[in-house]
TORKOLVEX-571531 format. One record per atom (N, C-alpha, C): residue number from 1; chain; atom name; x negated, z negated, y. Coordinates in pm, whole numbers, plus 32768, in hexadecimal, padded with zeros to 4 digits. Each point is the difference from the previous one (the first is absolute). Layout:
N
R   seq   mol   atom     px     pz     py
R   NUM     A     CA      X      Z      Y
...
This chain:
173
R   seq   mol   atom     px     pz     py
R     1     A      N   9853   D2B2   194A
R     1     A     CA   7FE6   7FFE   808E
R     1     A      C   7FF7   7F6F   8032
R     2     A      N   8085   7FC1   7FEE
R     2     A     CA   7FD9   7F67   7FF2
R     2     A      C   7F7F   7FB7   7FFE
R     3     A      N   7FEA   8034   7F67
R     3     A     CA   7F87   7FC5   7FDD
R     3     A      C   7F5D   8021   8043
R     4     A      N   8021   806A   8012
R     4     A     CA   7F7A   8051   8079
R     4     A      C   8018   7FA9   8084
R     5     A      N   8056   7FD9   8036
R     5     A     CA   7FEF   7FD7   809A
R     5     A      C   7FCC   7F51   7FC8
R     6     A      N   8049   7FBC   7F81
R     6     A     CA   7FE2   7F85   8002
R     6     A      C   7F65   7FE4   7FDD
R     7     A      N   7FD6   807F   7FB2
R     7     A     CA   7F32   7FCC   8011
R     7     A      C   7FC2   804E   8057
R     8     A      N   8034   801F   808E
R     8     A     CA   7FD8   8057   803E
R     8     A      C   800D   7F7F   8073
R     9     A      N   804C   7FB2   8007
R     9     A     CA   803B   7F81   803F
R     9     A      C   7FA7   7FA4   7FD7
R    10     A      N   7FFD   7FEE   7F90
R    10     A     CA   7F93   7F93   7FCD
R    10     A      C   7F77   8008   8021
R    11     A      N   7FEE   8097   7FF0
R    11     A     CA   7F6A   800D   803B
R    11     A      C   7FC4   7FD0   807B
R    12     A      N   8090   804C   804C
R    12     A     CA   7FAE   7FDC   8095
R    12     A      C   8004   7F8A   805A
R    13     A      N   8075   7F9E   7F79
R    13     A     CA   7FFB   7F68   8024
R    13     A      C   7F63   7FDB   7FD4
R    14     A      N   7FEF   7FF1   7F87
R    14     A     CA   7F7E   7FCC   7FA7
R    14     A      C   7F6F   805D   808D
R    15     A      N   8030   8082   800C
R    15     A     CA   7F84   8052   8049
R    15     A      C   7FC6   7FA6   8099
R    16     A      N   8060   7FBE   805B
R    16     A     CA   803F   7FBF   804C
R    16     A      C   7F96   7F67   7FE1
R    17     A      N   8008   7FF8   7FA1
R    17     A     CA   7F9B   7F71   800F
R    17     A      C   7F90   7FE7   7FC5
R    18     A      N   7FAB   8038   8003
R    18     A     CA   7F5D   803B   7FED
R    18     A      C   7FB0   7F8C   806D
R    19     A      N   7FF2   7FBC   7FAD
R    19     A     CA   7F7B   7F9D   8049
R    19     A      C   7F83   8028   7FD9
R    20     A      N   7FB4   8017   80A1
R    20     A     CA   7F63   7FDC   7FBA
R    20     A      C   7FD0   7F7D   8007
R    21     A      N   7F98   8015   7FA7
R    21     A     CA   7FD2   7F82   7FBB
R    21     A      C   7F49   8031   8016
R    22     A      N   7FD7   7FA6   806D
R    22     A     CA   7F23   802E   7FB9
R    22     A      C   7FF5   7FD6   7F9F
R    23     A      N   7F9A   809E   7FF5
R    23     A     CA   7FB3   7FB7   7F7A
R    23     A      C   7FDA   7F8C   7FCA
R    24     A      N   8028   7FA4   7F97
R    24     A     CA   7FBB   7FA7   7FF7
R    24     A      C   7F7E   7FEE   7F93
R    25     A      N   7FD0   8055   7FBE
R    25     A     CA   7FC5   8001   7FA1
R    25     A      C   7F7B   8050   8020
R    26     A      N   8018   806B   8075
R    26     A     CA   7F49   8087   8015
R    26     A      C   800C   7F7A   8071
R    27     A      N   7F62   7FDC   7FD1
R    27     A     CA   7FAB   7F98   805E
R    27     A      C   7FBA   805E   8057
R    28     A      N   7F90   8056   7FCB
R    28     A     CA   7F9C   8037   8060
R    28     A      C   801B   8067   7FB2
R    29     A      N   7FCC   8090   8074
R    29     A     CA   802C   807B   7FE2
R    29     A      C   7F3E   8028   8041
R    30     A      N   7FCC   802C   7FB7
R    30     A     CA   7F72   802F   803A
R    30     A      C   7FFB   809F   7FFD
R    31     A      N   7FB9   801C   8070
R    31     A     CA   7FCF   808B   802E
R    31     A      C   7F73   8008   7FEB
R    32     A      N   7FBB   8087   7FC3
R    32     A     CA   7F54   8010   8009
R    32     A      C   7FE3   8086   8014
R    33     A      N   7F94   7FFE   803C
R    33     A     CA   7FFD   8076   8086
R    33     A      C   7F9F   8054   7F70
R    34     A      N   7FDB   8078   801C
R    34     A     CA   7FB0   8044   7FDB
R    34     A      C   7F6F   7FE5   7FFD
R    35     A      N   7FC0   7FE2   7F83
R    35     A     CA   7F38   7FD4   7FEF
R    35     A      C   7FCF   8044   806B
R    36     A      N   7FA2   7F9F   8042
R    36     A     CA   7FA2   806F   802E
R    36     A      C   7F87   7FD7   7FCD
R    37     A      N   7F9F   805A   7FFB
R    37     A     CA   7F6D   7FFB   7FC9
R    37     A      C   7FD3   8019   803A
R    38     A      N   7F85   7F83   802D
R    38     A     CA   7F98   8017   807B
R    38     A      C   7F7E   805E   7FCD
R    39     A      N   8002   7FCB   7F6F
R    39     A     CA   7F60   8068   7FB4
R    39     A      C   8031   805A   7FA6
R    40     A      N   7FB5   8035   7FFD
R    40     A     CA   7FF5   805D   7F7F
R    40     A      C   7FB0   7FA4   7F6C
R    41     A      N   804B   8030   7F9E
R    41     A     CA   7F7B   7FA8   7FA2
R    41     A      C   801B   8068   7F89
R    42     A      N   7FE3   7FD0   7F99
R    42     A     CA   8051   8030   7FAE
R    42     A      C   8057   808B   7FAB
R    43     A      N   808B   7F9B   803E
R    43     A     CA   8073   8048   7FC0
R    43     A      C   802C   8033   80AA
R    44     A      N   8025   8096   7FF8
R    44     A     CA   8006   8062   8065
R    44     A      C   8077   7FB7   8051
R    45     A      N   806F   7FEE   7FA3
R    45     A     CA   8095   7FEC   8078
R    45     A      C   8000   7F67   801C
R    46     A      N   8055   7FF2   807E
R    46     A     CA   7FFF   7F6A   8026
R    46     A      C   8082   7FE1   7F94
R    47     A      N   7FCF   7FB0   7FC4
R    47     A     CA   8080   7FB7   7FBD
R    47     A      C   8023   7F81   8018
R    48     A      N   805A   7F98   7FD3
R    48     A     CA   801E   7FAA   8060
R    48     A      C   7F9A   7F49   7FBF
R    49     A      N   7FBF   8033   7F8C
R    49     A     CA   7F79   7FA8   7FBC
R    49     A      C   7FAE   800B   8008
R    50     A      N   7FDF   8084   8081
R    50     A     CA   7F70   8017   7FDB
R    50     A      C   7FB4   7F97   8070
R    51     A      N   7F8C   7FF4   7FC7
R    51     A     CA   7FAC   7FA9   803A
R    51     A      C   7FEF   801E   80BA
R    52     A      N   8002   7F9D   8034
R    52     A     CA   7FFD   800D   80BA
R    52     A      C   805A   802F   8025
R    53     A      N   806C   804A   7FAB
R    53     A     CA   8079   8025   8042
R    53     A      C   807B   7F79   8032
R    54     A      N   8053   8037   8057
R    54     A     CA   8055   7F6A   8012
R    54     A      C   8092   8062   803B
R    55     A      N   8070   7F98   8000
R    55     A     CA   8072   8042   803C
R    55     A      C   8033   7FAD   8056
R    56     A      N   8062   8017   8027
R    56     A     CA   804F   7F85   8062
R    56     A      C   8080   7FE6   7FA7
R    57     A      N   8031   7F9B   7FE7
R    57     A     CA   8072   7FC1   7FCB
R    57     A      C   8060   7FC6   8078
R    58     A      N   8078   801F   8000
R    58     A     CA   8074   7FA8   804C
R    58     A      C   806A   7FEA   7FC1
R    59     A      N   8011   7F5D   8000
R    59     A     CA   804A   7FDB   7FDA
R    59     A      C   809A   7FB9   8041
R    60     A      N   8058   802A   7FCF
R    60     A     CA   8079   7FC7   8080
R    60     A      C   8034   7F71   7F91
R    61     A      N   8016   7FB6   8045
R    61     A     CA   804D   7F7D   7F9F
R    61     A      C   80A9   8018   802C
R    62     A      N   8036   803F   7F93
R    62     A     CA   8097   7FF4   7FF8
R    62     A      C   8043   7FA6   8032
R    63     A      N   800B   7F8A   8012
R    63     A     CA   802A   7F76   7FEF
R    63     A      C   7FF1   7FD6   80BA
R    64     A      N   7FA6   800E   8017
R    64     A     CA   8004   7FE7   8092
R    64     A      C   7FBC   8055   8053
R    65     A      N   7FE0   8097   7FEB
R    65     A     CA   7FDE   807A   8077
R    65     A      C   7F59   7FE0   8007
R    66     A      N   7FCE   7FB8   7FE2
R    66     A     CA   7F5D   8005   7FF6
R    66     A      C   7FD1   805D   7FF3
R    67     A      N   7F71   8021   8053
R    67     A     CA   7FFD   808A   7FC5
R    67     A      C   7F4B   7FF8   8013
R    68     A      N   7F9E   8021   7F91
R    68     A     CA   7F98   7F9D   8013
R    68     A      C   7F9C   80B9   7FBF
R    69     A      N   7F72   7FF3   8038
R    69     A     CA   7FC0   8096   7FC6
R    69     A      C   7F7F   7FC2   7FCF
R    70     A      N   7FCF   8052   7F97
R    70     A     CA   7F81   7FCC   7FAC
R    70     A      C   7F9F   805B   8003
R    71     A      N   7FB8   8004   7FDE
R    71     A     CA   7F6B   806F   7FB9
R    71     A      C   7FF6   7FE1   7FB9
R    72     A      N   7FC9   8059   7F7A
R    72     A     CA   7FF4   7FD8   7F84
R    72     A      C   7FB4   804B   7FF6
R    73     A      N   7F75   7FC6   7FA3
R    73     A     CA   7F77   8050   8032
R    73     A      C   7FCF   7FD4   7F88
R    74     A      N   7FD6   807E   7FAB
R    74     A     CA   7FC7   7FF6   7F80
R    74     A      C   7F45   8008   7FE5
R    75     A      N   7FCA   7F9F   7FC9
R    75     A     CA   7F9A   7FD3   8002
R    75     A      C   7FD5   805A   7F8B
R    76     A      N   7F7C   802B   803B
R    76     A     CA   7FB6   8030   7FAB
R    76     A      C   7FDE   7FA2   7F75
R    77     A      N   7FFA   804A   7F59
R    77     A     CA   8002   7FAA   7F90
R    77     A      C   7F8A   7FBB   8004
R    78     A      N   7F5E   8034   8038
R    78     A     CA   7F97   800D   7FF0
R    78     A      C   7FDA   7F7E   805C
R    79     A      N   805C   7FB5   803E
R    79     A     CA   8025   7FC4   8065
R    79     A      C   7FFC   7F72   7FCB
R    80     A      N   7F9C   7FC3   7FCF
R    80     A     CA   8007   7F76   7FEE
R    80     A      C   7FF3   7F6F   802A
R    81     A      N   8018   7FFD   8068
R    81     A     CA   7FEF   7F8C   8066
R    81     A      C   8093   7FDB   8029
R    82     A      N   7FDC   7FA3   802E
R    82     A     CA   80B5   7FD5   8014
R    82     A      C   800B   802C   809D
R    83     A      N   8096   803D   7FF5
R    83     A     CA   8018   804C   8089
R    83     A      C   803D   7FA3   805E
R    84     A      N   7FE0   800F   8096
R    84     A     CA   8019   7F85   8070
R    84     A      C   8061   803E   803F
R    85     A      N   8000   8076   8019
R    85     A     CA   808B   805C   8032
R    85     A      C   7FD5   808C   804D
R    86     A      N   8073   800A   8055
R    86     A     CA   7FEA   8097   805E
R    86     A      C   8017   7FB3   8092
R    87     A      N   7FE3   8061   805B
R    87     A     CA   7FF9   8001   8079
R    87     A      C   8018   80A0   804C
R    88     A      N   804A   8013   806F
R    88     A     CA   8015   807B   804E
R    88     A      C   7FB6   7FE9   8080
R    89     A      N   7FCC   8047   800F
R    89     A     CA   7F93   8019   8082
R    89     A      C   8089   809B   804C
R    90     A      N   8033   7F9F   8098
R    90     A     CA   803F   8039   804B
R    90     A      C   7FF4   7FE1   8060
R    91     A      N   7FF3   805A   8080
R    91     A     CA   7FB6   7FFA   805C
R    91     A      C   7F81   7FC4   8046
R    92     A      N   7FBA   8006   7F85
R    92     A     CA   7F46   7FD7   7FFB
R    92     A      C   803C   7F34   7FC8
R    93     A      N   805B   800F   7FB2
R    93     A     CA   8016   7F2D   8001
R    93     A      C   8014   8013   7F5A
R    94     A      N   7FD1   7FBE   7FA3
R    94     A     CA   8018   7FE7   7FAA
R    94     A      C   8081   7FA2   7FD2
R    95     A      N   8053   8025   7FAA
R    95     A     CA   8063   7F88   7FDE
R    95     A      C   8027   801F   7F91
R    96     A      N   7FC5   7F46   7FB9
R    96     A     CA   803D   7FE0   7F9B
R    96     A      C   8056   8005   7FBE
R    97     A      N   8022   8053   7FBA
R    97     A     CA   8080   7FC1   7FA9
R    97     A      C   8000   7FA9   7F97
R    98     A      N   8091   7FF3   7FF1
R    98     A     CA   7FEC   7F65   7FC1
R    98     A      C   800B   803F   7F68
R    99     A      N   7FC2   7FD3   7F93
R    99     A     CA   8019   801D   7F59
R    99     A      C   8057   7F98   7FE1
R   100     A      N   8070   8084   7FB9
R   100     A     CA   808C   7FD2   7FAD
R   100     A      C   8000   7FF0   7F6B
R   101     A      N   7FA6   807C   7FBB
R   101     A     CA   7FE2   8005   7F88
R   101     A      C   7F9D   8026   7FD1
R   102     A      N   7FA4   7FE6   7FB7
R   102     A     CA   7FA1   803C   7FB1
R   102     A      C   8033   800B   7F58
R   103     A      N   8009   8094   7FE6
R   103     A     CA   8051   8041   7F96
R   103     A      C   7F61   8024   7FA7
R   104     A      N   800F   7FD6   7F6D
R   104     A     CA   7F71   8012   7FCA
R   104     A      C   805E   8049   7F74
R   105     A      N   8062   802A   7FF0
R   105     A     CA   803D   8011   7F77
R   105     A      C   7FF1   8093   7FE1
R   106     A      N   801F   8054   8047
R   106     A     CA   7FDF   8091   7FB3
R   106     A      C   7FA1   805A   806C
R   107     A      N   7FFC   7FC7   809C
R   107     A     CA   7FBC   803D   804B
R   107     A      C   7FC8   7F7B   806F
R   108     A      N   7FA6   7FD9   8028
R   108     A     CA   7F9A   7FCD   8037
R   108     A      C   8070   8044   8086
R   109     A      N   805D   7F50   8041
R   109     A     CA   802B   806C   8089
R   109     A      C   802B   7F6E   802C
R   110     A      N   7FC7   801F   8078
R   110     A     CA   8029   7F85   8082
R   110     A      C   804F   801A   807B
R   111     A      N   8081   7FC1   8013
R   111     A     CA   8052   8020   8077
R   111     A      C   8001   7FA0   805F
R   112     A      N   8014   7FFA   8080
R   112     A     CA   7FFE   7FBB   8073
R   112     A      C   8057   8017   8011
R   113     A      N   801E   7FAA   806D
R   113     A     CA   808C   8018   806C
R   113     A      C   7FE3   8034   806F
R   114     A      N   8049   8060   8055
R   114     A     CA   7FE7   8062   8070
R   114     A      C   804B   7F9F   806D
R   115     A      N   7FD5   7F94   8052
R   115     A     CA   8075   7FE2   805D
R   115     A      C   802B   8060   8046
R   116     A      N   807F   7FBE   8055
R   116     A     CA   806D   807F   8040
R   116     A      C   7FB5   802B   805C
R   117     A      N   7F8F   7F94   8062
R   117     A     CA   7FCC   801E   8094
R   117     A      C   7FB2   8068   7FCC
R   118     A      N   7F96   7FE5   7F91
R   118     A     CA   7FB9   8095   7FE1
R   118     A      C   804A   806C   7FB1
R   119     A      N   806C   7FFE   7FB4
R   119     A     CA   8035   8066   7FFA
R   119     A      C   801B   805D   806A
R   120     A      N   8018   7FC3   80A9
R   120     A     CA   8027   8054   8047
R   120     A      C   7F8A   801D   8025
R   121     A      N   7FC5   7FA3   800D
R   121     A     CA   7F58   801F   8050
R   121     A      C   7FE5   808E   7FB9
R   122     A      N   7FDD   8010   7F99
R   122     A     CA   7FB7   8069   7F94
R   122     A      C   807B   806B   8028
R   123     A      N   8074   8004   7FFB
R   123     A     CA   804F   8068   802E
R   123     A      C   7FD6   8063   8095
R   124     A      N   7FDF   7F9C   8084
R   124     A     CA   7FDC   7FF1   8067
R   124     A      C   7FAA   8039   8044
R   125     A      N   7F8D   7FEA   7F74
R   125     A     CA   7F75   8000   8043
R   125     A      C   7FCC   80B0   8012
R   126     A      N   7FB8   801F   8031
R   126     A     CA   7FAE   80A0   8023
R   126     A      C   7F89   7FF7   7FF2
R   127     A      N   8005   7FAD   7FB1
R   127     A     CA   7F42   7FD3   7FEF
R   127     A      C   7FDB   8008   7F3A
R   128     A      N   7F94   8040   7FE4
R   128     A     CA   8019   8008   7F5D
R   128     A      C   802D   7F62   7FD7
R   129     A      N   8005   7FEE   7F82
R   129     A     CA   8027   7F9D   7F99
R   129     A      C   7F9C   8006   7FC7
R   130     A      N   7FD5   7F71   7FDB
R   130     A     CA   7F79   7FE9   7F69
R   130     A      C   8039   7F8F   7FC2
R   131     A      N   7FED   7FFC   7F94
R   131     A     CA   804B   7F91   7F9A
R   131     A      C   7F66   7FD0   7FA6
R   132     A      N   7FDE   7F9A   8010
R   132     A     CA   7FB2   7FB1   7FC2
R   132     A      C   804D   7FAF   7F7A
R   133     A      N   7FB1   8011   7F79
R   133     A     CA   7FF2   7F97   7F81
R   133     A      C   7FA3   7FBD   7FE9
R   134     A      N   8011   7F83   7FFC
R   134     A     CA   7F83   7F75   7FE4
R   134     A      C   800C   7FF7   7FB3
R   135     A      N   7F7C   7FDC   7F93
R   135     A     CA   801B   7F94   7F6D
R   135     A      C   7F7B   7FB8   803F
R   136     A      N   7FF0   7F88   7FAF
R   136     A     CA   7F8C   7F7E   8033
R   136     A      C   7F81   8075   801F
R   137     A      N   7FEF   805A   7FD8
R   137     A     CA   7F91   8044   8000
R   137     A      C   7FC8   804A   8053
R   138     A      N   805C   807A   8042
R   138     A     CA   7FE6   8056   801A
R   138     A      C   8099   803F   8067
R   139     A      N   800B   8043   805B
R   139     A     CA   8075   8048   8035
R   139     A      C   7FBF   8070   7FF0
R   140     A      N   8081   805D   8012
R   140     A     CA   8020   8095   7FE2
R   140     A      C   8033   8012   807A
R   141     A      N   7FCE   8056   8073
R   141     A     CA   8058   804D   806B
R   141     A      C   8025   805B   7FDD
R   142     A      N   808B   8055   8036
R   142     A     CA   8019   805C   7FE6
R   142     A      C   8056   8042   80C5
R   143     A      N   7F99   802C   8019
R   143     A     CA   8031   803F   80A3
R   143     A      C   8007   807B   7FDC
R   144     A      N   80B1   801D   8043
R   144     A     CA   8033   8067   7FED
R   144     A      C   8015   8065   8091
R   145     A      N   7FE0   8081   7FE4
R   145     A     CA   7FEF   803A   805D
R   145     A      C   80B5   8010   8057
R   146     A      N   7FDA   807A   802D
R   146     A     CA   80CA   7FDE   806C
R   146     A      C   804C   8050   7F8E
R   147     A      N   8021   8057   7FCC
R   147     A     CA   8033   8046   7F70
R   147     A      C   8010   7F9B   7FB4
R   148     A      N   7F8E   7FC4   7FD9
R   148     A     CA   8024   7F94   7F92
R   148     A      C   8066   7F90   801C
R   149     A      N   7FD7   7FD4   80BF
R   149     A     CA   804C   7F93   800E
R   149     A      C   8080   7FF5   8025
R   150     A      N   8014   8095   800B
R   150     A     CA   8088   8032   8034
R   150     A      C   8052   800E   7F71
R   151     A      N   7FC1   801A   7F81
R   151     A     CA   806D   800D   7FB6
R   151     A      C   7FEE   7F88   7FB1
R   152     A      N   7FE4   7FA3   801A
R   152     A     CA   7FF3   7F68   7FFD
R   152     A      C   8059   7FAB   8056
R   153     A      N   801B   8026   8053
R   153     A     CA   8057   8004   8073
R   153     A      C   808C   8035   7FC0
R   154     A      N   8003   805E   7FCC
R   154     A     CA   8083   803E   7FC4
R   154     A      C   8007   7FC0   7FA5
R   155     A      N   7FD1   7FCA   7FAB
R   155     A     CA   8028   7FBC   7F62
R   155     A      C   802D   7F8E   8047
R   156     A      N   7FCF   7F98   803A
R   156     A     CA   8060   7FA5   801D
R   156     A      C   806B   800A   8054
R   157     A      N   8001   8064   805B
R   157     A     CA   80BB   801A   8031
R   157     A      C   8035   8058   7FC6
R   158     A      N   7FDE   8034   7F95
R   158     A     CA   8069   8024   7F98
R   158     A      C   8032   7F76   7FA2
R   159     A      N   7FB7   7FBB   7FFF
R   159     A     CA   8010   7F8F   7F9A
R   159     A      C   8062   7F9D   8079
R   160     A      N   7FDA   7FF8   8076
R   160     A     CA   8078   7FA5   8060
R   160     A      C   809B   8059   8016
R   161     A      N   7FA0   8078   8017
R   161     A     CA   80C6   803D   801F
R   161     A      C   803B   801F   7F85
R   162     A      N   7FE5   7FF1   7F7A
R   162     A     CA   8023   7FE1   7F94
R   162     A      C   806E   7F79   7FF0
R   163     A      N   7F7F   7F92   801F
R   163     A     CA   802B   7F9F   8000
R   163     A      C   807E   7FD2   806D
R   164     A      N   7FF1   8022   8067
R   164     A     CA   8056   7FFC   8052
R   164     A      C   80C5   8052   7FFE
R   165     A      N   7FC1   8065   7FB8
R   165     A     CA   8090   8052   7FEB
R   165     A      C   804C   7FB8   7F8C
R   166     A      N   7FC0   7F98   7FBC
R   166     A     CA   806D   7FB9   7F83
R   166     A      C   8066   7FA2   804C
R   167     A      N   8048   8036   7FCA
R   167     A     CA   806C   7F7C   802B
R   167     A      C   803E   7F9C   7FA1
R   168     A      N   801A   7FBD   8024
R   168     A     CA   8046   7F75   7F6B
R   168     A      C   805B   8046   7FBB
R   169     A      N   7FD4   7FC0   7F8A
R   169     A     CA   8022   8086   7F80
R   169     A      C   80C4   7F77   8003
R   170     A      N   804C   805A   7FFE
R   170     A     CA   8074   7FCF   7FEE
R   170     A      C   8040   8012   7F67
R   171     A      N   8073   7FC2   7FF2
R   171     A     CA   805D   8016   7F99
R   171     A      C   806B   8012   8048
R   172     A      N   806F   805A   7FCD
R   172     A     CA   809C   8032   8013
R   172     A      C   8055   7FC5   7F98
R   173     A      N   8025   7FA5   7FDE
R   173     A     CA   8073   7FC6   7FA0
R   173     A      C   807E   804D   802B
């Protein structure tokens, strides 16, 4: 009996001083919304390589609450010109985004950065969405009707209130 109360004592001394500690080691924690496919070509299902398809990426930076959203937009293979980027046409205005990466290793795919003002803008807007791809050559429009732009609309605030519901990943010592 003794001995039951003295690690029963110990515990809830030792239980009693539990520091957290942040993470110091998960840098970035990324979120990616569901492909969408503007064409048909092909191969029947949207998968997340197939050519003209793109997703939204969000990324939160662990370390200091950053919290930054991408497109990632896969280039057709047949596609040989060097690509200049994308652009969102919202409320009749075109805007640039800026290119972060051009990925040439197992799938032909270029991501931009979504700033925050048009993240909300594109949340906002009641007017369709069109997303333009340049290479030196030639652009590709792709104007999406209100269905399309509405669940275009949903892939990226699933991908923010995703992003938004993480919280700093802790440790319990």
């Amino acid at each position: 009996m003794h001995y039951l109360f003295l690690v029963l004592s110990l515990f809830f001394i030792h239980c009693s001083t539990l520091q957290v500690v942040p993470e110091p080691t998960l840098d970035l924690i990324t979120v990616k919304s569901k492909s969408y496919c503007p064409t048909w070509n092909w191969h029947p299902f949207c998968l997340e390589s197939k050519p003209n398809s793109f997703y939204f990426r969000g990324v939160y930076q662990n370390s200091n609450g950053e919290k930054k959203y991408f497109i990632d937009y896969y280039i057709d293979s047949f596609d040989t010109d060097l690509p200049v980027g994308l652009s969102i046409k919202i409320d009749g205005t075109y805007y640039i985004l800026k290119k972060t990466l051009t990925d040439y290793s197992e799938a032909l795919k270029l991501r931009s950065e979504i700033p925050d003002d048009l993240v909300k803008l594109i949340g906002s807007t009641k007017e369709n969405i069109s997303l333009s791809y340049s290479n030196r050559k030639s652009t590709i429009n792709f104007d999406f009707n209100s269905s399309e732009s509405d669940a275009i609309k949903n892939n990226l605030k699933s991908t923010i209130d995703t992003i938004n519901n993480i919280q700093k990943m802790k440790i319990i010592r």
